[in-house]
N, CA, C and O atoms as a GROMACS GRO file, in nm:
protein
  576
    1UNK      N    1   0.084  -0.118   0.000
    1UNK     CA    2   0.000   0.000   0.000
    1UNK      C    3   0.089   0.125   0.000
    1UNK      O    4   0.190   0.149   0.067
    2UNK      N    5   0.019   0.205  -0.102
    2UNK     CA    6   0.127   0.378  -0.088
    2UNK      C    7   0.078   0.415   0.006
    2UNK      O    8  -0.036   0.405   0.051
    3UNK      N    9   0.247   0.504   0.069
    3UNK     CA   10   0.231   0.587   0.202
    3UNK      C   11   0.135   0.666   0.162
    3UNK      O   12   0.114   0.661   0.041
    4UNK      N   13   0.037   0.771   0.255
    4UNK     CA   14  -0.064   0.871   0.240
    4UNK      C   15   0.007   0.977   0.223
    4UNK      O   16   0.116   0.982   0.280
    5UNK      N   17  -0.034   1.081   0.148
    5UNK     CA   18  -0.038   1.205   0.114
    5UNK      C   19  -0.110   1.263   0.250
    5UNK      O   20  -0.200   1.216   0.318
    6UNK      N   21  -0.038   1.379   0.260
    6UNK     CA   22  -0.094   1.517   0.350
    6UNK      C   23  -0.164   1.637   0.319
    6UNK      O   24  -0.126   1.725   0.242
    7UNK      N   25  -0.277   1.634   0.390
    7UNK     CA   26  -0.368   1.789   0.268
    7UNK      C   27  -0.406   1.863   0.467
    7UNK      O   28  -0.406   1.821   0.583
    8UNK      N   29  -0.428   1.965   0.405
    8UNK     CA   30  -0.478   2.105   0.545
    8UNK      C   31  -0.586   2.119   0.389
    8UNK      O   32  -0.570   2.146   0.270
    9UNK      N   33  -0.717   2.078   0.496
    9UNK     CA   34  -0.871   2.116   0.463
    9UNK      C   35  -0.900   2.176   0.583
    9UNK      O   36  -0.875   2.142   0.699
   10UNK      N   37  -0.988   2.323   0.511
   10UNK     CA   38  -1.034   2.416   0.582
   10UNK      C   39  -1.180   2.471   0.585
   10UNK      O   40  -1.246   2.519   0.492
   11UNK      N   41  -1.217   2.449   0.732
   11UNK     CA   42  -1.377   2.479   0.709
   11UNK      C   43  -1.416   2.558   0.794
   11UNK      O   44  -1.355   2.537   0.899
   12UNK      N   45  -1.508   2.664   0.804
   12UNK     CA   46  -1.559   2.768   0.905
   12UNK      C   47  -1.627   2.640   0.929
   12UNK      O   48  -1.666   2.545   0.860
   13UNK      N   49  -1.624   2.693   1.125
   13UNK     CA   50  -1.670   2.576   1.216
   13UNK      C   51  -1.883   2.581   1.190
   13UNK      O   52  -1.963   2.488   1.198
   14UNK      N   53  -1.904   2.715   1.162
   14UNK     CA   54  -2.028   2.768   1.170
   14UNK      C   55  -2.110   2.683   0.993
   14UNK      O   56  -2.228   2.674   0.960
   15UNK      N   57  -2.003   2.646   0.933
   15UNK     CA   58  -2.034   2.583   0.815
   15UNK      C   59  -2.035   2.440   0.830
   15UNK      O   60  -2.143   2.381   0.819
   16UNK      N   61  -1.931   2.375   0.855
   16UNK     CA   62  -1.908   2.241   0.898
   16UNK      C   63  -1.751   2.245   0.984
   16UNK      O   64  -1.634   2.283   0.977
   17UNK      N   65  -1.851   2.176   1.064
   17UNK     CA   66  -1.752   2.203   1.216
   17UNK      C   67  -1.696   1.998   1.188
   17UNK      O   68  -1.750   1.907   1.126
   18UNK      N   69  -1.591   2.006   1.257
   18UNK     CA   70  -1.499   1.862   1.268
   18UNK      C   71  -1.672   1.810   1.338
   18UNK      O   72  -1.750   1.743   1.270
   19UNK      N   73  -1.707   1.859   1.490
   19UNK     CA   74  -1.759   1.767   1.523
   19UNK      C   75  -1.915   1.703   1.399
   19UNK      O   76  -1.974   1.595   1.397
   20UNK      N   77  -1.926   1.775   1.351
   20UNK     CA   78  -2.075   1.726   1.239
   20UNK      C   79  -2.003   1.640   1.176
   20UNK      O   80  -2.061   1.531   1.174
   21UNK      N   81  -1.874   1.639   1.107
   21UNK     CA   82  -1.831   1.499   1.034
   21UNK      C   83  -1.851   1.398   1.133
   21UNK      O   84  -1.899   1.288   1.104
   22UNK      N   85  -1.820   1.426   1.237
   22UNK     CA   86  -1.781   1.280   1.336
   22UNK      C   87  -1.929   1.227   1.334
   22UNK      O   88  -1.957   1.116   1.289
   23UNK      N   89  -2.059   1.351   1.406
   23UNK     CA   90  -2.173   1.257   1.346
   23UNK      C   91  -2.225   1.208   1.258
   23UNK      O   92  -2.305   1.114   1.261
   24UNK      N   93  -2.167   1.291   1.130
   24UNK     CA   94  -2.213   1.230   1.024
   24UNK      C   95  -2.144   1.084   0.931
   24UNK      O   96  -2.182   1.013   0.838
   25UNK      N   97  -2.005   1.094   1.034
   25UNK     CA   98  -2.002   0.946   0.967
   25UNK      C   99  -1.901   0.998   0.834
   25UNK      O  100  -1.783   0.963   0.841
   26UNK      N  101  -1.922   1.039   0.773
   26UNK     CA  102  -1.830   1.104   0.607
   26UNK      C  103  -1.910   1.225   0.574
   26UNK      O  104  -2.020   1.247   0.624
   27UNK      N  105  -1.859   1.293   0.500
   27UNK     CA  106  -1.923   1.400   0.388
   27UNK      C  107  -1.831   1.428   0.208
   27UNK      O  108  -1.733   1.370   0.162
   28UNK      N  109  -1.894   1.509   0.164
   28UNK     CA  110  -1.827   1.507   0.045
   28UNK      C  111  -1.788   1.659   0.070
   28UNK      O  112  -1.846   1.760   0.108
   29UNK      N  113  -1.665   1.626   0.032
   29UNK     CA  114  -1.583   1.769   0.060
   29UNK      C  115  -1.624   1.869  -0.098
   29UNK      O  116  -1.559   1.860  -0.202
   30UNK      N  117  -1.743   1.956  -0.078
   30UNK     CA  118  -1.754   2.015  -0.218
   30UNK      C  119  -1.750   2.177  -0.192
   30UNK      O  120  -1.739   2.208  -0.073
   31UNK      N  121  -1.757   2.276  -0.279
   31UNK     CA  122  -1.775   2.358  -0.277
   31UNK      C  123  -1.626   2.439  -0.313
   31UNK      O  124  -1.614   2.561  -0.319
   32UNK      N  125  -1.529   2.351  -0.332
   32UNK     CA  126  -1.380   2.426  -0.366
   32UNK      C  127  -1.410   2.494  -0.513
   32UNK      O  128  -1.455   2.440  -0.614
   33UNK      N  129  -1.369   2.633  -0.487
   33UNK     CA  130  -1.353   2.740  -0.626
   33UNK      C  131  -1.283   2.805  -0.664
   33UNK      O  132  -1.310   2.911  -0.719
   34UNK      N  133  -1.126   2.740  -0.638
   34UNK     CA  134  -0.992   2.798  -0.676
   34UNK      C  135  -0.943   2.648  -0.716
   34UNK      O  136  -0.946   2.540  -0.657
   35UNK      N  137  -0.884   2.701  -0.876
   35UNK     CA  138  -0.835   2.602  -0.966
   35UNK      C  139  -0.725   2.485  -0.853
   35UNK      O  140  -0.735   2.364  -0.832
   36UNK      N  141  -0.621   2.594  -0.797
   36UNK     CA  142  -0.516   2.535  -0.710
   36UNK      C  143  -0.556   2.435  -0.597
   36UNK      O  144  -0.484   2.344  -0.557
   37UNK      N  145  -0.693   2.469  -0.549
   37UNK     CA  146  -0.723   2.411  -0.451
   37UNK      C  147  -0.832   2.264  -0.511
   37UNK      O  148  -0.863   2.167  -0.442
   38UNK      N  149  -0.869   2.290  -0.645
   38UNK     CA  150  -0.952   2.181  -0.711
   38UNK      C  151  -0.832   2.104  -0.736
   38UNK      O  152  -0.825   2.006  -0.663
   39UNK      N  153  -0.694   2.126  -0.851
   39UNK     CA  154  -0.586   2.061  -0.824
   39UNK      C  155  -0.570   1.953  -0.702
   39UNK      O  156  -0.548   1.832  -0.708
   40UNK      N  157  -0.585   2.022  -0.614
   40UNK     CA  158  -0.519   1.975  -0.479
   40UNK      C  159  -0.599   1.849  -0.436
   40UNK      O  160  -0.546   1.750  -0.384
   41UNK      N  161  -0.733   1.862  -0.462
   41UNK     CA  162  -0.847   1.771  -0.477
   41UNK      C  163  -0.831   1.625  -0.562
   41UNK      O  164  -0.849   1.507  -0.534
   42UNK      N  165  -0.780   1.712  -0.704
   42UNK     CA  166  -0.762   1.577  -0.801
   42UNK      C  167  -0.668   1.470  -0.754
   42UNK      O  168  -0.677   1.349  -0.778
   43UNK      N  169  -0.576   1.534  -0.683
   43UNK     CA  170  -0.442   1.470  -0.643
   43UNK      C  171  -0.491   1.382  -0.524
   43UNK      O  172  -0.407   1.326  -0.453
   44UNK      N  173  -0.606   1.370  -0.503
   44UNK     CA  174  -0.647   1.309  -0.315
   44UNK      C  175  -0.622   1.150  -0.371
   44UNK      O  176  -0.624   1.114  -0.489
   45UNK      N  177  -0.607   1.092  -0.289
   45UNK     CA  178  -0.648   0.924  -0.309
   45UNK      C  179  -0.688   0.852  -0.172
   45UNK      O  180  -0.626   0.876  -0.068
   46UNK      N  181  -0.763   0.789  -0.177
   46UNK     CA  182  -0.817   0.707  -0.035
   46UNK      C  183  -0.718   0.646   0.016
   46UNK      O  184  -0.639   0.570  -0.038
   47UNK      N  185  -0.728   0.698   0.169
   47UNK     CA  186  -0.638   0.717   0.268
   47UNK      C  187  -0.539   0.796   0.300
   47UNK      O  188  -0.451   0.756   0.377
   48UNK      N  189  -0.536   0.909   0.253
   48UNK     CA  190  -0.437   1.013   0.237
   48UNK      C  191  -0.505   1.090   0.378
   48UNK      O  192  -0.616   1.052   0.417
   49UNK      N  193  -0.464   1.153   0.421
   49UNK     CA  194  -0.500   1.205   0.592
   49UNK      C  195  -0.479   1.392   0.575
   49UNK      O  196  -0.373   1.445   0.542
   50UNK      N  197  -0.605   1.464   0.606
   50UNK     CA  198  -0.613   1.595   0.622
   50UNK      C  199  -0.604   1.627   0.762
   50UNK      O  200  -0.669   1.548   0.830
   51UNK      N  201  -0.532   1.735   0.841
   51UNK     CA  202  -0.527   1.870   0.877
   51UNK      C  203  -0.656   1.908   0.878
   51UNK      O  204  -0.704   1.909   0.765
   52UNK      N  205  -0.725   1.938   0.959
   52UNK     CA  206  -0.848   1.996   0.970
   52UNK      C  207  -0.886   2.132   1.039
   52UNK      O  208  -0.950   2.137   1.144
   53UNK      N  209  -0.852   2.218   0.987
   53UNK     CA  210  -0.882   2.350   1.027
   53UNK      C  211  -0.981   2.431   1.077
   53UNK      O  212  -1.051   2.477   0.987
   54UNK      N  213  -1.009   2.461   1.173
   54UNK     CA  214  -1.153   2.576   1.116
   54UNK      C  215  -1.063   2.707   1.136
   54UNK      O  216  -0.966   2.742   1.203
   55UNK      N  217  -1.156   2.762   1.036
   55UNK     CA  218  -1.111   2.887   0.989
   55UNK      C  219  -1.171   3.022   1.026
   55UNK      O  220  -1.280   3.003   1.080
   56UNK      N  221  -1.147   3.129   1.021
   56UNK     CA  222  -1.225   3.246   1.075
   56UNK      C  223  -1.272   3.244   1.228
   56UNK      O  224  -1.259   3.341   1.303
   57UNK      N  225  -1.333   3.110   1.269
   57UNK     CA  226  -1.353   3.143   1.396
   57UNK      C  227  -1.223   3.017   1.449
   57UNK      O  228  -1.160   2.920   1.408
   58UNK      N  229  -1.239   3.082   1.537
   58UNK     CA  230  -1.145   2.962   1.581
   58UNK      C  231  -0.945   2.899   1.575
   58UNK      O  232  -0.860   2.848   1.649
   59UNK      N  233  -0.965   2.965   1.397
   59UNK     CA  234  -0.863   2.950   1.336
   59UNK      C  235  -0.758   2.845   1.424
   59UNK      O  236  -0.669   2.890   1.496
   60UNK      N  237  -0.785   2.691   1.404
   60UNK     CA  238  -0.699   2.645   1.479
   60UNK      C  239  -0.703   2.508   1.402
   60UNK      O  240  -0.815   2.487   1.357
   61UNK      N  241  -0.596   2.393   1.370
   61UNK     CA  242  -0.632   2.297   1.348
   61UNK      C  243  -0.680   2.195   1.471
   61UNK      O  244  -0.636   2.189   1.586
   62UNK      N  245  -0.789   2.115   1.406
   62UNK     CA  246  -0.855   2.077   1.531
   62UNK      C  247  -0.866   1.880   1.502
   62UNK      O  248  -0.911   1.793   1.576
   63UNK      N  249  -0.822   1.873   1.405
   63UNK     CA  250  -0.849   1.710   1.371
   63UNK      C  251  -0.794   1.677   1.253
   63UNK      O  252  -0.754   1.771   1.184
   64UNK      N  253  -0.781   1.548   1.204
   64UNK     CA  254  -0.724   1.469   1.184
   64UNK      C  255  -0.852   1.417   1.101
   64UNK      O  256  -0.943   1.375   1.172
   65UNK      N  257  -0.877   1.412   0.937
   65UNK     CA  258  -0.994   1.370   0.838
   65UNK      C  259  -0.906   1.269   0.762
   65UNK      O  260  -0.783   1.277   0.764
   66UNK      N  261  -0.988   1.152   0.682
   66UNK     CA  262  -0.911   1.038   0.624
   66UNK      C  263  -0.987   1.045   0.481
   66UNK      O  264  -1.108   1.021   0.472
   67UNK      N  265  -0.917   1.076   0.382
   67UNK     CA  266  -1.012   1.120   0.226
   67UNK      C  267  -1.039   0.947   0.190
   67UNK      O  268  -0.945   0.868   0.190
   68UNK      N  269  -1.199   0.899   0.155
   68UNK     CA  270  -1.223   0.792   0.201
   68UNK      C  271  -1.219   0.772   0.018
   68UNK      O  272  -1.167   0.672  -0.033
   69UNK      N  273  -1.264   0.852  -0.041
   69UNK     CA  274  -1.289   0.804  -0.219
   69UNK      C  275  -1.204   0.900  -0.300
   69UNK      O  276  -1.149   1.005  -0.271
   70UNK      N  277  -1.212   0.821  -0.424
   70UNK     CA  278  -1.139   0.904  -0.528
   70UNK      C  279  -1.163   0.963  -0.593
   70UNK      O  280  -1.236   0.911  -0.678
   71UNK      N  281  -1.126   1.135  -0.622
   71UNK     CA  282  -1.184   1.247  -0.683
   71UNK      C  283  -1.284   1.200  -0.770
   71UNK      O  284  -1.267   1.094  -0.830
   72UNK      N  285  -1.401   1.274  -0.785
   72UNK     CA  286  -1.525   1.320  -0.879
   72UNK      C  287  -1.519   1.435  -0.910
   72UNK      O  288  -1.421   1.505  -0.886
   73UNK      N  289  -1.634   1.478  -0.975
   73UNK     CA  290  -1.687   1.571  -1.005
   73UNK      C  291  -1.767   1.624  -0.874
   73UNK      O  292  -1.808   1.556  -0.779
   74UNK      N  293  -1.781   1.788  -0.897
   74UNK     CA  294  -1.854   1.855  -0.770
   74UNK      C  295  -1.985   1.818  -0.777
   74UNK      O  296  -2.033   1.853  -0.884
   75UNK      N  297  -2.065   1.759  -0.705
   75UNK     CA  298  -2.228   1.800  -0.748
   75UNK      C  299  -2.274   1.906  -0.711
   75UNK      O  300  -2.396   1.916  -0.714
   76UNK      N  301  -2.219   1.985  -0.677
   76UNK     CA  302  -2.235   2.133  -0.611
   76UNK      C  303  -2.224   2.216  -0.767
   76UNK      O  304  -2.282   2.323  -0.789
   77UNK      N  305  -2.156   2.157  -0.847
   77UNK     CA  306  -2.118   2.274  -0.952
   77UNK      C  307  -2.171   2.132  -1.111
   77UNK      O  308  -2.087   2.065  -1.171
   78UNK      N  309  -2.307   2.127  -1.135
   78UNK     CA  310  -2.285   2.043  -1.237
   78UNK      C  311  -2.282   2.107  -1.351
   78UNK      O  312  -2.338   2.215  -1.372
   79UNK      N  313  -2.207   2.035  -1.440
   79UNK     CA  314  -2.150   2.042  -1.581
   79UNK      C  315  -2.021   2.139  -1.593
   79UNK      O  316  -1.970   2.165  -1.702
   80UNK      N  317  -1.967   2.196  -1.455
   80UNK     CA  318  -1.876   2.280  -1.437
   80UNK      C  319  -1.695   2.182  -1.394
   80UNK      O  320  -1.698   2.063  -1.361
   81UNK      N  321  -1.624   2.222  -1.399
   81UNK     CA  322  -1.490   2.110  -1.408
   81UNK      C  323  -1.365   2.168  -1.268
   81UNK      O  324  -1.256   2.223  -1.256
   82UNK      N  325  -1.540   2.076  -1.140
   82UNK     CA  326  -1.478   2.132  -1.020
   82UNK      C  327  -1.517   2.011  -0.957
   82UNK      O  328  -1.623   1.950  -0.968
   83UNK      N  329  -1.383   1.977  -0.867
   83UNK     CA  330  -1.373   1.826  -0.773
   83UNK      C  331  -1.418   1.813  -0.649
   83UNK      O  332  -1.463   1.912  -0.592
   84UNK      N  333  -1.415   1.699  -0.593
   84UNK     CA  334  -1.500   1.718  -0.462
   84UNK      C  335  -1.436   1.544  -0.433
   84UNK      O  336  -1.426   1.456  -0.519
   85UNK      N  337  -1.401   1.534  -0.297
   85UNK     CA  338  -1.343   1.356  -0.254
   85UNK      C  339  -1.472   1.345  -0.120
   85UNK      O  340  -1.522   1.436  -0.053
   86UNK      N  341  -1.492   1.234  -0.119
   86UNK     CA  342  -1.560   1.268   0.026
   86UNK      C  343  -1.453   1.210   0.152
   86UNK      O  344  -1.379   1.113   0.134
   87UNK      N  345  -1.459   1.296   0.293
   87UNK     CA  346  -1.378   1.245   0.382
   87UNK      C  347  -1.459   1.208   0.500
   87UNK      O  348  -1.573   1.253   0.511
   88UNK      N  349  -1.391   1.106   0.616
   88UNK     CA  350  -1.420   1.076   0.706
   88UNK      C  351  -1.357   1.150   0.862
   88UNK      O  352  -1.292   1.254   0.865
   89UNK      N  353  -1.394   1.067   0.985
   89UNK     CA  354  -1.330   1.130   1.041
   89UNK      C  355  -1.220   1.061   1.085
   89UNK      O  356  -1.220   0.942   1.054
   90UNK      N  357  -1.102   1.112   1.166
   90UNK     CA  358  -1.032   1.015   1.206
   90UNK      C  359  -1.009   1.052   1.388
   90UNK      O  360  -1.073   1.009   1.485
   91UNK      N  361  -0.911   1.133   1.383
   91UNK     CA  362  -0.905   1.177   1.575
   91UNK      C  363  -0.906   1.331   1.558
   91UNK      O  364  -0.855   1.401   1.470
   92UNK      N  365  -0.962   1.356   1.644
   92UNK     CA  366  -0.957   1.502   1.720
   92UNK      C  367  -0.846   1.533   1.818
   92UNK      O  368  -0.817   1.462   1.914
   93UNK      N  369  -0.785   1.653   1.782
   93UNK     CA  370  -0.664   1.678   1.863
   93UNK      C  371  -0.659   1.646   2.004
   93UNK      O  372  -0.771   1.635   2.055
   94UNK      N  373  -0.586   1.633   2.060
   94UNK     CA  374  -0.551   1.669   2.209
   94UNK      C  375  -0.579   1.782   2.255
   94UNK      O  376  -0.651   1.806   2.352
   95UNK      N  377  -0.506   1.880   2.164
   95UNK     CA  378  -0.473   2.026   2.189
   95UNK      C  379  -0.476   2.085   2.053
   95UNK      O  380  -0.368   2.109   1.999
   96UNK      N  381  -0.572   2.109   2.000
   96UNK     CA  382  -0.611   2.228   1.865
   96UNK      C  383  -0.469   2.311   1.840
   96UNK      O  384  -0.402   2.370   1.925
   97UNK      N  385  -0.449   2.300   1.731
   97UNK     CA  386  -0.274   2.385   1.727
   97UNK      C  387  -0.304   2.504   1.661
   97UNK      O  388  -0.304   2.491   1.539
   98UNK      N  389  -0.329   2.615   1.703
   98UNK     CA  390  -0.341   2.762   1.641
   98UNK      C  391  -0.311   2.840   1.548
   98UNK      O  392  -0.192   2.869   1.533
   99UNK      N  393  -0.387   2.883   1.482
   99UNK     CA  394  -0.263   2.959   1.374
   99UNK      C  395  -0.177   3.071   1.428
   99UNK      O  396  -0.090   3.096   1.346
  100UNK      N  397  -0.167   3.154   1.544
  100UNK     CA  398  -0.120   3.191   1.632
  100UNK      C  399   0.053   3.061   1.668
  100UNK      O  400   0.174   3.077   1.651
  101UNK      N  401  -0.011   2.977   1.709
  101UNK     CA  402   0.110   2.883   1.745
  101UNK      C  403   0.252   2.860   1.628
  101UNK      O  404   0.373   2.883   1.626
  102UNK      N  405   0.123   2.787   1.521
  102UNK     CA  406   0.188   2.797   1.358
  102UNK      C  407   0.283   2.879   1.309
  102UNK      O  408   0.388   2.861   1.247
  103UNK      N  409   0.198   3.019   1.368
  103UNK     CA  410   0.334   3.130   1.292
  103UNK      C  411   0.416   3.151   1.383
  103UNK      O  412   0.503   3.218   1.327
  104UNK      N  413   0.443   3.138   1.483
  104UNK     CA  414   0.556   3.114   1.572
  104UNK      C  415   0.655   3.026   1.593
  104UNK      O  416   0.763   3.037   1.652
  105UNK      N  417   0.581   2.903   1.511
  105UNK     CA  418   0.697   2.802   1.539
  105UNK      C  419   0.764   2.811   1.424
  105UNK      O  420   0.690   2.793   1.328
  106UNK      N  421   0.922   2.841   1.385
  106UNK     CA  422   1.029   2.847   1.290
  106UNK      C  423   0.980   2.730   1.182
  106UNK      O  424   0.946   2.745   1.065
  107UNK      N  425   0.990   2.581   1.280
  107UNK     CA  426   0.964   2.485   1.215
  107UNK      C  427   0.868   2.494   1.091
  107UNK      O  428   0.876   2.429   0.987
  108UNK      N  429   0.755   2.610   1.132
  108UNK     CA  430   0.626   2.609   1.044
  108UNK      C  431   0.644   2.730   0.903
  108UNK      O  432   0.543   2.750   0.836
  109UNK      N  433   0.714   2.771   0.882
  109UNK     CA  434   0.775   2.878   0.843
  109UNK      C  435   0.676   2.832   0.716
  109UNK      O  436   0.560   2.873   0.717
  110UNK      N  437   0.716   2.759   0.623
  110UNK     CA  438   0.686   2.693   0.481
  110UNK      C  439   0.519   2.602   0.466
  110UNK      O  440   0.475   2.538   0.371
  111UNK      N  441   0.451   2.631   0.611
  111UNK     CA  442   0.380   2.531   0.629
  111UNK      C  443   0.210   2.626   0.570
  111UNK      O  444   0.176   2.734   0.618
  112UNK      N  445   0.151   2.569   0.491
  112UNK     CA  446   0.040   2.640   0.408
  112UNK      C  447  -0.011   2.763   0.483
  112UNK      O  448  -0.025   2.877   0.440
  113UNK      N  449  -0.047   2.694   0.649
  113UNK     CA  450  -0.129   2.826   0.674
  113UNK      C  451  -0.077   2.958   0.675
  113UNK      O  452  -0.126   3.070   0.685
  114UNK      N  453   0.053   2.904   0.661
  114UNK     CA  454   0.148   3.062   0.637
  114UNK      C  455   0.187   3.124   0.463
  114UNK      O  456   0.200   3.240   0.422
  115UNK      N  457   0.195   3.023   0.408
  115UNK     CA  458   0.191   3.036   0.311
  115UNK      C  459   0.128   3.075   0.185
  115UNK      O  460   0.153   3.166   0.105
  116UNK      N  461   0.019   2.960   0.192
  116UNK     CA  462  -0.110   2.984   0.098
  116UNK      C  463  -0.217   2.984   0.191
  116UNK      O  464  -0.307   2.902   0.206
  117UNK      N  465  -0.190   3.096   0.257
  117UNK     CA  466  -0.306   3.115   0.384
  117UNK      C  467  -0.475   3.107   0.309
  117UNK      O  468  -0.570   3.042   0.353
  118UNK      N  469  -0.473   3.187   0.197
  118UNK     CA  470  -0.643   3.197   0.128
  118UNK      C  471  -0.680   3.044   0.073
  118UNK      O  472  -0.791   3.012   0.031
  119UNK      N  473  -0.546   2.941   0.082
  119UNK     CA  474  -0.604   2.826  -0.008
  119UNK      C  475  -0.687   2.724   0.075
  119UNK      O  476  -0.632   2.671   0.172
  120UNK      N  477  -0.769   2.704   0.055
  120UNK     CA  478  -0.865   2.580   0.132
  120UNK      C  479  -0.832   2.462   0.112
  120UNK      O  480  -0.896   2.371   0.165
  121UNK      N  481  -0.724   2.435   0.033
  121UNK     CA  482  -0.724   2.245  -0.022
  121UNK      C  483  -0.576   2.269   0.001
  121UNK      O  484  -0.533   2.342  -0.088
  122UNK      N  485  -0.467   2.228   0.103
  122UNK     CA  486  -0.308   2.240   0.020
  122UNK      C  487  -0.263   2.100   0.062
  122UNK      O  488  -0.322   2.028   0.143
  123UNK      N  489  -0.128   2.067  -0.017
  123UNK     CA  490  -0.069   1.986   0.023
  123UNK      C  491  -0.011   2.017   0.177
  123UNK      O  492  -0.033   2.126   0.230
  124UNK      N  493   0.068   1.907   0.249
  124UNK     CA  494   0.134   1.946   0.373
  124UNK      C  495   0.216   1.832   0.387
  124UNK      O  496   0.183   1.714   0.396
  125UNK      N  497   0.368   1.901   0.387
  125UNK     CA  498   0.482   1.770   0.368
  125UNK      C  499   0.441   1.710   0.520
  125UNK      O  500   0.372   1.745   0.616
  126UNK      N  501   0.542   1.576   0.474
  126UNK     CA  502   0.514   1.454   0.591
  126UNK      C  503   0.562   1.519   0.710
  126UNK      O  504   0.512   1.471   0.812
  127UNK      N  505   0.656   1.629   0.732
  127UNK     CA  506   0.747   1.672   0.872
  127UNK      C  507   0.654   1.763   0.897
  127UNK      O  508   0.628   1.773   1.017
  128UNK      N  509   0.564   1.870   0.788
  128UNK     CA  510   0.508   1.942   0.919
  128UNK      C  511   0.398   1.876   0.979
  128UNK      O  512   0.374   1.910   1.095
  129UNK      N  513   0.288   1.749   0.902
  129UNK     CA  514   0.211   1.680   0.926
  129UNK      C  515   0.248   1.618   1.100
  129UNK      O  516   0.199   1.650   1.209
  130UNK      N  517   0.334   1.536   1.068
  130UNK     CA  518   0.360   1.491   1.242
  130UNK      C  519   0.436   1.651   1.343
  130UNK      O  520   0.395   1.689   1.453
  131UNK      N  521   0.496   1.686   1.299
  131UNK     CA  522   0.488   1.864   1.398
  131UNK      C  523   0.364   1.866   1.438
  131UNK      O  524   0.338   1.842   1.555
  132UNK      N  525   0.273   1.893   1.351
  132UNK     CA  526   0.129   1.930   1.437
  132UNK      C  527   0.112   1.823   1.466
  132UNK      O  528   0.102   1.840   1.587
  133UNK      N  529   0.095   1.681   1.447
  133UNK     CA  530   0.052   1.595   1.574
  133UNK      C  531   0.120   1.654   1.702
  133UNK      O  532   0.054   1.696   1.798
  134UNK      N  533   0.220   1.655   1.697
  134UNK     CA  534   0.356   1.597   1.808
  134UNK      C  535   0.298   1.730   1.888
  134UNK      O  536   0.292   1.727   2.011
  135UNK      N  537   0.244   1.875   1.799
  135UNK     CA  538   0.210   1.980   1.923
  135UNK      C  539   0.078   1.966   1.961
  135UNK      O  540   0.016   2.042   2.034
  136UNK      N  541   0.052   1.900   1.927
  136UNK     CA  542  -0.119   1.874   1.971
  136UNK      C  543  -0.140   1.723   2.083
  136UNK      O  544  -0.236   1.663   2.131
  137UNK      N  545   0.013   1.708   2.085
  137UNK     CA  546   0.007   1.588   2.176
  137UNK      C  547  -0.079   1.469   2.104
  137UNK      O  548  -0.136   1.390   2.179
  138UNK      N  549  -0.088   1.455   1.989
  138UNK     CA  550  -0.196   1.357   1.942
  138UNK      C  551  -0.140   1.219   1.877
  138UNK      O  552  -0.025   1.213   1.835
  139UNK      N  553  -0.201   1.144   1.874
  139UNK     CA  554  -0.141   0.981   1.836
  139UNK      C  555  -0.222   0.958   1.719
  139UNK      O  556  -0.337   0.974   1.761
  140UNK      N  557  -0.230   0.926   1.584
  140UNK     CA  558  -0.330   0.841   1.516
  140UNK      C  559  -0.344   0.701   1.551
  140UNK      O  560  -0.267   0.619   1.601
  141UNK      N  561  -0.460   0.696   1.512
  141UNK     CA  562  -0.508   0.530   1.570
  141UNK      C  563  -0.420   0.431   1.468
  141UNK      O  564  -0.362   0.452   1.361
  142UNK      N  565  -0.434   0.331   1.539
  142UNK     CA  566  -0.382   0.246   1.490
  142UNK      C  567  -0.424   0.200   1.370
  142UNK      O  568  -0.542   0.172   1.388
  143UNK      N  569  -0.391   0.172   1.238
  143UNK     CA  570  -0.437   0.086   1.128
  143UNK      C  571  -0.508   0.031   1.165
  143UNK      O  572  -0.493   0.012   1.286
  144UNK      N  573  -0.637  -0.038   1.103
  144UNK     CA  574  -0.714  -0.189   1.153
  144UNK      C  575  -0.684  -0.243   1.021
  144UNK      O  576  -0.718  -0.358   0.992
   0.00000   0.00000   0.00000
């Protein structure tokens, strides 16, 4: 099996908050409307592990999402040539890591929310991926 890919998905909590995925079990991640961030979409493959942000309020990553299928089309946008994966949940932080924290830590310098702060879909190399575990005190579950 290929190692997973790293993505920072970003959602106002007041839109879809981490905890509504957890009740809901999965959702389809739709509504992306920047080419870079539909890109970022095409590139998903099941089991690849998101960074879960909320944004505007909150601004903090707060969990840990598992992209369960492989890119489609948006049904949010039909006949239009915009992607959508659906994701699950996986763990909720220990400790929510801030974007406050983020831009402070050196380590994070290169890391999206500093970077491509407006992008909603980015990649996120494998070192800053476990950084934010490791500051959030958080473990992923074990494989089953």
């Amino acid at each position: 099996m290929a190692k997973p890919q790293y993505w920072l998905i970003k959602s106002e909590p007041s839109v879809y908050a981490y905890a509504r995925l957890e009740t809901d079990g999965r959702t389809e991640w739709t509504g992306v409307r920047s080419f870079e961030a539909r890109n970022n979409i095409r590139a998903m493959k099941p089991g690849d592990l998101c960074l879960y942000y909320h944004s505007n309020e909150g601004k903090a990553v707060v969990a840990v999402a598992r992209v369960l299928t492989e890119p489609g089309p948006d049904p949010t946008a039909p006949g239009e040539d915009w992607a959508s994966v659906e994701v699950g949940p996986l763990v909720v932080l220990n400790e929510p890591v801030t974007l406050a924290t983020v831009k402070a830590s050196r380590e994070l310098k290169e890391f999206p929310l500093i970077t491509r702060s407006r992008l909603s879909v980015a990649s996120v190399t494998p070192e800053h991926f476990k950084l934010i575990l490791e500051m959030s005190g958080t473990k992923l579950p074990k494989a089953r």
